[in-house]
N, C-alpha and C positions, 0 to 999 in steps of 0.2 A: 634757375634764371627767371621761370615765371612765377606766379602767385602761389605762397605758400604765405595760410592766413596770420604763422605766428610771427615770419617777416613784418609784413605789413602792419601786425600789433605794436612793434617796435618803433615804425614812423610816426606811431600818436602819441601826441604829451597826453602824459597820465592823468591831469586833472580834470579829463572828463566824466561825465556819469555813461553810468553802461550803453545806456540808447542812442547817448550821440558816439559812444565809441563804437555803434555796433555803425551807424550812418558815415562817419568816417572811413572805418574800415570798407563801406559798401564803396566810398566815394574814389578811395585810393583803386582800390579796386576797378575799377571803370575807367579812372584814368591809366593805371596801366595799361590797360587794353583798349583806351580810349583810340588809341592811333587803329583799331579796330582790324584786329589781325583775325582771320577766319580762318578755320584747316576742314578742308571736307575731302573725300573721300569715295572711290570709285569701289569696285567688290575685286580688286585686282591684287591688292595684300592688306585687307582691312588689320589686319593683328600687329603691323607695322604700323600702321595709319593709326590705330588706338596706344602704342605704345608712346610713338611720336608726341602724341594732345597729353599723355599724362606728364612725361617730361617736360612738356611746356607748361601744366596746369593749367589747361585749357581744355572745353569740351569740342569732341567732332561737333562740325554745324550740322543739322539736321536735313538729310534729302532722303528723295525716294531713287534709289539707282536699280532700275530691275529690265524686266522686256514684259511686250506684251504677248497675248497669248500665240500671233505670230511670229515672236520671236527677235520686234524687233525692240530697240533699246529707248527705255523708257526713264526720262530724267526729271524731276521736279524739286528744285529746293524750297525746305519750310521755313524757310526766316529770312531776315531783311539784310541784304549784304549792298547793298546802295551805300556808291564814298568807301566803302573797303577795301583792305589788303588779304586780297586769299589767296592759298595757298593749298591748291587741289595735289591730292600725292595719290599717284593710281603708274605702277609699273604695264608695261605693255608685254607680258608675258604670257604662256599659254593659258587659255586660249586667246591668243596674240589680238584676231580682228576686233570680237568681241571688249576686251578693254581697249582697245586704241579706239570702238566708237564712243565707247561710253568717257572715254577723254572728252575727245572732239565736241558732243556734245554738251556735257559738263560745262568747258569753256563760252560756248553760243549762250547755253543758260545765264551760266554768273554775268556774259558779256552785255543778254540784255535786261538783264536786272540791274546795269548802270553800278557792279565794280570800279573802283578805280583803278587797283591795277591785280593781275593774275598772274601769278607765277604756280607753273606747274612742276612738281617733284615727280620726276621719272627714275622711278630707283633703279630699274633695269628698262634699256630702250631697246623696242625689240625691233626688227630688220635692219638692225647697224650692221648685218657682216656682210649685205649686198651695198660698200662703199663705194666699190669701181665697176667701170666693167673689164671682166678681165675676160669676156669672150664677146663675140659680135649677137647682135640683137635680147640685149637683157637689161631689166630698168636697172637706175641707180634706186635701189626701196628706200636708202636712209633717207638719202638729199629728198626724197616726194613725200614721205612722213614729216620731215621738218615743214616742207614747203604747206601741206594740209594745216599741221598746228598753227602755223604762222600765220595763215588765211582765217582759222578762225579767232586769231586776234587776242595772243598770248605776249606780254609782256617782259618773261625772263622764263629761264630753264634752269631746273638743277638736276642734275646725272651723277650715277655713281660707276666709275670707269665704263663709260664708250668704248665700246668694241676698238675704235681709233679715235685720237685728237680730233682729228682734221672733220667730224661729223659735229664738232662748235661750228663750223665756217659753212653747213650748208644753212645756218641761219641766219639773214640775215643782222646787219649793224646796229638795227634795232631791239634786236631781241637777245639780250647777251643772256651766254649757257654756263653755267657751274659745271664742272665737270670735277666733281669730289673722288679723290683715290681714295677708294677700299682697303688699299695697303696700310692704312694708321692703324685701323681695327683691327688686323693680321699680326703687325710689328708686337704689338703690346703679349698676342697669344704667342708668337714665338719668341720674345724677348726674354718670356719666366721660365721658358725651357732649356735643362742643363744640356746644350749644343754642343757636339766636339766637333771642331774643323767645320764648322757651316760652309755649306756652297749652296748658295742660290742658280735655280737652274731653269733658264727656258724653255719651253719645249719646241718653239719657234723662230726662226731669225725676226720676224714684227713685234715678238715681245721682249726683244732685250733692254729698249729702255725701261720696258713697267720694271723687270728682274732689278737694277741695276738700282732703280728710285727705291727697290724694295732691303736690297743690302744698304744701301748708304741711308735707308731711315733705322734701319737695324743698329747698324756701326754708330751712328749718332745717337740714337735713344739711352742703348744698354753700353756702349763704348766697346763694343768686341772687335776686336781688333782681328786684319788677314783674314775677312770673310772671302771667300772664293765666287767665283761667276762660270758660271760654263753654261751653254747652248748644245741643245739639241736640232739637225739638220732634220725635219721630215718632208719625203716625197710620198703626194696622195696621189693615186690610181682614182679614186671620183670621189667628190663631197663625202665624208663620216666613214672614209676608207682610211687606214694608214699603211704603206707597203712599206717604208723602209727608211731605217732610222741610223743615223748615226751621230756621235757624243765631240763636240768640240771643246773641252777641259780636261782636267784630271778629277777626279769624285774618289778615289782609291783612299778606304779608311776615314771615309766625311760622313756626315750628316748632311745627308740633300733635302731642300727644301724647293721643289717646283713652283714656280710663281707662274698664273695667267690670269686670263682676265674672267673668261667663262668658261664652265664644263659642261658640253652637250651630251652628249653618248659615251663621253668619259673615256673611248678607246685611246686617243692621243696619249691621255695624260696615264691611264694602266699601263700603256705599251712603253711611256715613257721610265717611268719606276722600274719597268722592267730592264729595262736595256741598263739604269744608271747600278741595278743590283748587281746584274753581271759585269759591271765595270770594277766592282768592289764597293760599291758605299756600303755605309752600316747600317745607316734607317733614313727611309723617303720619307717626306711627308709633303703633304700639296697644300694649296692654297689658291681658291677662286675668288672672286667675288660676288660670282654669280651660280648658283649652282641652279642649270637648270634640269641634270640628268634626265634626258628623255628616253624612252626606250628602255634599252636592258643597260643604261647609263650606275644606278645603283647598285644592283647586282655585281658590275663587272668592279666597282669600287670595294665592295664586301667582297671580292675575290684576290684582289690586285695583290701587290707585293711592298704596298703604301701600309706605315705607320697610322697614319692618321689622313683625313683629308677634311681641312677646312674649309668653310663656304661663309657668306653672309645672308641673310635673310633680307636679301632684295626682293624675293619670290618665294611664296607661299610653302610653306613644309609639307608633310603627307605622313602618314604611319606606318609609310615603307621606308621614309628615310629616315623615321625617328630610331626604327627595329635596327637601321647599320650602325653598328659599335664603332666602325672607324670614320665615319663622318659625323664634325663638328661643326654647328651651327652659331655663328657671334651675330651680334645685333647690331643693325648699322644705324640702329633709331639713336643714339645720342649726339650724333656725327650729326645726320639730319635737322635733329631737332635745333643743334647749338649752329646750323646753318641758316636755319627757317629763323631764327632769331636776331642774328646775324644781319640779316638780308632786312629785316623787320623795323631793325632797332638801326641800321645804314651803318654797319661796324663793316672791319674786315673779315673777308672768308680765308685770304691765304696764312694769314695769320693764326688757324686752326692746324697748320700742316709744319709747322715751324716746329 
C-alpha cells in the first residue's frame, strides 16, 4: 500500500535522464506522504509498532520515550509533526500504569507541537474488564481511562477486541473508536486446518456473540458448512478462581475450537478444554486475541488438554512463551497497518471485515 521505490518507478515517463528521475521519484515520494502521516511509538510493543512502519514503508518518527532517574516518564519528539496526521500505537499492557502514562503523555507532547489530528492504536486496552460496577464502592477503570485520554485531547481510537462493545460509548461523540475483531487473523489460521465437526465454543455466556461472529466468518470464508456453537456456564468463587463448570451443546466426536477475547491466568480457558474432553471432543484448540498469561498462566497452557492455543501479538512475547510448543503467535500488524491507512487515506474500515 505504501512506498515501494519500484512502484513509483513506474509512475515516471521514461524519457527522463537519471537525476531528474531520481528528483521525481523523491517528489512522488513526498507527495504520498505529503498528507504527512507520522507513526510513533510508546516502549509498550515496539516490535509491533516497527512491523506496523515497514508494512506501511514508512519509518517510526523519532522520540525519546524512557523515565528519568526517579522514575518518572520522560517524553520528547525529534522531528516536526506541526499540520500532521499521527498515529501513536502503544498497548496499555503490563506494566499497565507505566504505558498508559507514557500514552497520556505522548499525546500533550504531539498536542502541543500543533498536530493536526492524533489517533492513538491501543492494540490491547488495559482496565477494560472493570466495565460496570458489579459490587458497591468500586471505580468504573475503563470509562476514567477513556475520560483521561479524552482530556488530553485525542482525536480517534483504534482497539483490537475490547474486553466489551459498550467501552466505544464511554468516549465521547467526538472521538469515534475502531474497535477491530481479532477474529479475521484467527479465521484464516483455522480455516487451513483439516476440521471434522467444528464447534466453536465459549467459555462464557458474554462471549457468545464474539464465538458466534467467529463460526459465521469461518462458514463464509472456507464455506464449511454445520459448524456447531456450544457455551460453557462458569460460576467464580473470586476473580481468577474457577469453581464450576458446565457445557451447554453437544462436542461428542468435534473439533473444539474456544473462542475469547483475553487469557489471563489461563485457568478458565485449561479447565475449559478439560471439561469439553470429558464430554468427548477430539482436539481443543483456543484462540485469544490477547494473550496476556500472567502468572503460572503459560505453564498451565503447556500442561492443558489444548491442541494448540492461538493468541495475537497485541502484547509483547517472552522466551517463556516462545519455549511452549502449543502456543501460537499470529501478527495482527497487517490488520493495523491496512487500518492506519485506511483511516489515512478516509477509505472504509468495515470493509476490511467483509
Amino acid at each position: 500500500q505504501a512506498t515501494s521505490p519500484e512502484q513509483l518507478l513506474k509512475q515516471i515517463p521514461s524519457e527522463l535522464s537519471a537525476e531528474e528521475e531520481r528528483l521525481e521519484l523523491a517528489v512522488l515520494k513526498a507527495k504520498k506522504h505529503g498528507g504527512g502521516l507520522k507513526l510513533f511509538s510508546g516502549n509498550g510493543n515496539l516490535a509491533l509498532s516497527l512491523e506496523i512502519a515497514r508494512i506501511l514503508g514508512i519509518n517510526l518518527g523519532k522520540a525519546t520515550v524512557g523515565q528519568f532517574a526517579d522514575g518518572e516518564v520522560n517524553v520528547q519528539i525529534h522531528e516536526n509533526v506541526r499540520g500532521k496526521d499521527v498515529y501513536i500505537i502503544q498497548p496499555t499492557c503490563p506494566p499497565v500504569n507505566n504505558n498508559l502514562m507514557e500514552l497520556l503523555l505522548m499525546v500533550s507532547t504531539l498536542n502541543r507541537a500543533s498536530a493536526r489530528r492524533i489517533t492513538i492504536v491501543i492494540p490491547y486496552y488495559g482496565y477494560a474488564r472493570q466495565d460496570r460496577k458489579m459490587q458497591a464502592r468500586v471505580p468504573i477503570s475503563a470509562a476514567d481511562v477513556a475520560r483521561l485520554l479524552e482530556a488530553m485531547g485525542i482525536d480517534r481510537v483504534v482497539a483490537v477486541d475490547l474486553h466489551c462493545g459498550q467501552i466505544q460509548g464511554f468516549f465521547g461523540p467526538r472521538v469515534p473508536v475502531d474497535n477491530l475483531d481479532g477474529g479475521i487473523v484467527g479465521i484464516d489460521h483455522f480455516g487451513s486446518k483439516d476440521l471434522y465437526n467444528p464447534v466453536i465454543v465459549s467459555p462464557d455466556a458474554g462471549g457468545v456473540y464474539r464465538a458466534k461472529k467467529f463460526k459465521e466468518g469461518l462458514a463464509h470464508k472456507y464455506e464449511m458448512k454445520d459448524i456447531g456453537l456450544a457455551m460453557i456456564i462458569k460460576q467464580r468463587a473470586r476473580a481468577g478462581t474457577v469453581d464450576k463448570m458446565d457445557l451447554v451443546g453437544d462436542v461428542n466426536d468435534c473439533d473444539c475450537i474456544i473462542v475469547d477475547d483475553m487469557i489471563d491466568t489461563a485457568g478458565t480457558i485449561c479447565k475449559a478444554a478439560a471439561v469439553l474432553k470429558e464430554k468427548g471432543a477430539r482436539r481443543v484448540f483456543a484462540f485469544a486475541s490477547h494473550g496476556l498469561l500472567s502468572g503460572p498462566g503459560n505453564d498451565r497452557i503447556s500442561k492443558s488438554a489444548m491442541e494448540e492455543c492461538v493468541i495475537l501479538n497485541t502484547i509483547p512475547t517472552s522466551p517463556q512463551r516462545q519455549a511452549n510448543e502449543k502456543l501460537v503467535v499470529l501478527s495482527v500488524a497487517p490488520l493495523l497497518a491496512q487500518t492506519i491507512f485506511n483511516i489515512h487515506a478516509k477509505k472504509s474500515i468495515s470493509a476490511l471485515f467483509k
